[in-house]
N, C-alpha and C positions, 0 to 999 in steps of 0.2 A: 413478570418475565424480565429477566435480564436485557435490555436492550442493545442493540451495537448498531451503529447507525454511519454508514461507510457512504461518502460523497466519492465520486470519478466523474472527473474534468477532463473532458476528451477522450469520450467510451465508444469512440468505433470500433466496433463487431461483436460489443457486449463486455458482461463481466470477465475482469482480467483473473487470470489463472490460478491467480495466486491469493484470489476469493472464492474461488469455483466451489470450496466444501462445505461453505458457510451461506451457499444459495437457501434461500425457504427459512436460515433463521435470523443471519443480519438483517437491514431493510437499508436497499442501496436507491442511492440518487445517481440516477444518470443523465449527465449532460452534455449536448452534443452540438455543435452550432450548423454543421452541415443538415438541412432539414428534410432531405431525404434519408440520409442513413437514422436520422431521430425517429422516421416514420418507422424506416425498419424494424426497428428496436423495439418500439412501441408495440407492433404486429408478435414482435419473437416473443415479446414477454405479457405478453397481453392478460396469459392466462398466471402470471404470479404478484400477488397482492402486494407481496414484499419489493417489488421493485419499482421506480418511477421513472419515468423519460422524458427529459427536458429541451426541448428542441432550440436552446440558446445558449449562450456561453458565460461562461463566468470569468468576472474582470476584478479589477482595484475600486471598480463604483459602477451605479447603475446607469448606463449611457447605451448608445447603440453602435457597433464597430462595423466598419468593411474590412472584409477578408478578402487574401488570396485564394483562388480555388487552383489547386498544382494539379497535374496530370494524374499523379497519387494522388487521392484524397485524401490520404490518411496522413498527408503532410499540408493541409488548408491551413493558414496562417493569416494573424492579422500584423504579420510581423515581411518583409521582403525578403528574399532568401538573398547570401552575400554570393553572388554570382561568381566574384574573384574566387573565393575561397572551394567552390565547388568544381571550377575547371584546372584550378591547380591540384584538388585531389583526385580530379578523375570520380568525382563522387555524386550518383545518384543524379548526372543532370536531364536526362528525359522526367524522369519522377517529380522534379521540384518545378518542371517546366509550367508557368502559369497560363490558366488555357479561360479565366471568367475572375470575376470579382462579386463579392456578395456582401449582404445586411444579415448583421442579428442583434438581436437585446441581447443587452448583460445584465448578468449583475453582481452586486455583492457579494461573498457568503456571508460577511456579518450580517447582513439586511436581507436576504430573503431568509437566512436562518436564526435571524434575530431572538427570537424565542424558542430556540430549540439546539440540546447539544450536538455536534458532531462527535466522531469520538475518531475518525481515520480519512484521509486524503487519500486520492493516488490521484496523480495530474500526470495528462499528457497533452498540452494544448500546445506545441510545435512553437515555442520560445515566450511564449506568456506566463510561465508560472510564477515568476517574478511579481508579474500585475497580479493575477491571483491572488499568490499570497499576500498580497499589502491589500485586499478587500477581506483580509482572513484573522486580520490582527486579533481580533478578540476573540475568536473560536482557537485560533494558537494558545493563548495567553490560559484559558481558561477549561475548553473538552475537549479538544484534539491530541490523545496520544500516542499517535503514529503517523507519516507521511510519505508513500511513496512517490516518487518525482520522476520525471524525465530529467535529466541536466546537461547543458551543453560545456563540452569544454573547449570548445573551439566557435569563433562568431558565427556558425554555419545560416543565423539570420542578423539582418541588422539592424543591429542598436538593440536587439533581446542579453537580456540578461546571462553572466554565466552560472558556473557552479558556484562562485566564491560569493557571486552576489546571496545567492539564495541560502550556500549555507553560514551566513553571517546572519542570516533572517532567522537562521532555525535557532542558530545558539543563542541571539537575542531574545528569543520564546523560549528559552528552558531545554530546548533539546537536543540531543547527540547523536552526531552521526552512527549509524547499527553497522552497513556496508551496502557497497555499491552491485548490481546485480550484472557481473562483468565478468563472464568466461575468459577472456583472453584475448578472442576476438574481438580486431579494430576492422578500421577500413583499408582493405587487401591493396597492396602494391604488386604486387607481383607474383610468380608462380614459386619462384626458391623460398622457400619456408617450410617448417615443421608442421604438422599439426599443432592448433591448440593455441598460441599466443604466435600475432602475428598482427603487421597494418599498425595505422594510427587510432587513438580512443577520441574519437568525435563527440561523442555522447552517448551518454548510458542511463539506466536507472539508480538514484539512489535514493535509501534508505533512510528515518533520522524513528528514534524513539522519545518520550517525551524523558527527563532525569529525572534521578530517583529522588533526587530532594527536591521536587518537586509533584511526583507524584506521592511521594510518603507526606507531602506536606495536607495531604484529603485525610480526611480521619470517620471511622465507621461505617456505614455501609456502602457509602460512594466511593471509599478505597476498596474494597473487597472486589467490588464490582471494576472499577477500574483495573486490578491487577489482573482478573480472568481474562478482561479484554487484550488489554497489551499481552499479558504471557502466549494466547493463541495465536496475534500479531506475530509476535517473534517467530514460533513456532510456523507460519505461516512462510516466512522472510528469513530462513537462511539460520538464525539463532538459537537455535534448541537448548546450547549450554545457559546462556543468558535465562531463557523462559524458566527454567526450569530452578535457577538459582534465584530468581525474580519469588517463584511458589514456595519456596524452602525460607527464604526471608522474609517472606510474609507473614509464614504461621510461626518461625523461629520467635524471628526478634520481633517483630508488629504483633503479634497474639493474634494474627487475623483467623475465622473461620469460617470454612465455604460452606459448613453444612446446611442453609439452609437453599444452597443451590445446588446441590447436588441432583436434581432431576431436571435443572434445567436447561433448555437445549443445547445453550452457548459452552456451557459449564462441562456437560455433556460431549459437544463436538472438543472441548481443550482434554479430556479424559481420556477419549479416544485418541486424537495423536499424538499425547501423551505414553499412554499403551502401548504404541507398532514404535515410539524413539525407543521405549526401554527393552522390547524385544528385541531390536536389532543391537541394544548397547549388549546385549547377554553376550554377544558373540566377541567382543574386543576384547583384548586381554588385558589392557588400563583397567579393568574393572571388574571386583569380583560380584559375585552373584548377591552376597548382603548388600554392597552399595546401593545395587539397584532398587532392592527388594523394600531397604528400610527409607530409601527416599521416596517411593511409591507409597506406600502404606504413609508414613507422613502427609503425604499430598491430598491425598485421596483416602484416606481412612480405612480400609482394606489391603488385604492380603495379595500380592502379584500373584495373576494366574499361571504358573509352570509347567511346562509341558503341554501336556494336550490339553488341562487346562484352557488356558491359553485361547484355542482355537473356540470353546464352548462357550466364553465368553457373551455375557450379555450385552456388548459394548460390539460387536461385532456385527451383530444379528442388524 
């Protein structure tokens, strides 16, 4: 079986949305340092094999942290919040209000995952991922090809890292910024504004992918397998154009071939949102119906299903 093995650092209220369709075939690690919402978690998913709850946090080493516990929880920090900087924006001050302090283990990723690849991050540990990622150096360096992040662009804690730190970390480890997961919406000033961009950008998610000269640098079947991963990443994250020229350069100029995972689940789930992108490309007028049709059949060895087709689909069912 294909593996795909997804770590989330800072999973309060479970798996994030943008893994939701890969529930039952990834196998996620979740870690939580609040140990009552770890209970929760633990109870939610108690009945799926594939998932794991870790009721501590992950740091730059194994040690044990105090944290702040805020009003929100979902903003607990082992970081102090910059008090100036939140009453000059008028931003979120009951929520960051700190109301307890608490203990947890940390630890590593290199060292608890010492003998085991990861292959995706998403961190949301409220100005840690900085420390994080410096306990991650050698899962960057060597099976991590994707990472989604929280980033601050603003001290909103202090002495936590910002965006620039972090993404100097990523392009030190081989990888590239994909984009940031950013409507428009900042943090709201006032009522005179349009819909849709508006306020200051405090912090948002961002994106990085691992590069291709670096991932083209894997050869035989741990590239094959690498590129199903990333390309569904992408496809997961906003990228479809990228995923999709990622799979056409594969079997192009690499000679890669998937046939021998074509039933399997991962390979499976990238087939299927592969399928509802090129239905919905039918409809642009950038593009005619052979484009699609001969980059499908390339990908996937098969004929695009048209028209009603389409709906009969064994990939649907």
């Amino acid at each position: 079986m294909l593996d795909c093995v997804v770590v989330d650092a800072g999973a309060r209220y479970g798996l994030h949305p943008s893994w939701a369709e890969l529930r039952g075939i990834a196998e996620f690690h979740l870690f939580e340092m609040d140990e009552d919402e770890a209970a929760r978690l633990t109870k939610k998913y108690e009945g799926d094999a594939r998932i794991t709850v870790y009721p501590i946090a992950l740091y730059s080493s194994d040690s044990t942290l105090k944290f702040r516990v805020s009003e929100h929880r979902a903003l607990n920090s082992v970081f102090q919040s910059n008090t100036a900087l939140l009453h000059s924006n008028d931003y979120m001050l009951r929520a960051f209000a700190v109301t307890a302090e608490g203990f947890t283990q940390a630890r590593a990723l290199d060292s608890l995952f010492a003998n085991r690849d990861i292959h995706f991050l998403k961190l949301d540990v409220e100005g840690a991922e900085f420390e994080l990622l410096k306990g991650a150096k050698n899962k960057l360096q060597t099976s991590v090809l994707g990472v989604r992040s929280e980033v601050l662009f603003a001290p909103i804690y202090q002495d936590a890292a910002l965006f620039g730190d972090l993404h100097r970390v990523m392009l030190d480890s081989g990888f590239e910024l994909l984009n940031f997961d950013y409507t428009g919406a900042g943090n709201k000033a006032g009522r005179f504004t349009l819909p849709g961009r508006y306020g200051k950008l405090l912090s948002s998610d961002a994106v990085w992918i691992v590069g291709n000269d670096r991932l083209f640098a894997a050869k035989g079947d741990r590239l094959v397998q690498d590129v199903v991963r990333l390309a569904i990443f992408m496809l997961m994250n906003g990228a479809s154009d990228l995923a999709i020229d990622l799979l056409l350069r594969a079997i192009k100029r690499e000679a890669i071939s998937f046939e021998r995972y074509r039933d399997d689940p991962l390979f499976v789930a990238l087939h299927r949102k592969a399928l509802f992108l090129f239905k919905s490309l039918l409809s642009l007028p950038m593009l005619q119906e052979g484009d699609i049709t001969d980059a499908y059949k390339t990908i996937f060895g098969r004929d695009f299903p048209l028209m009603n087709q389409f709906y009969q689909s064994d990939l649907l069912e």
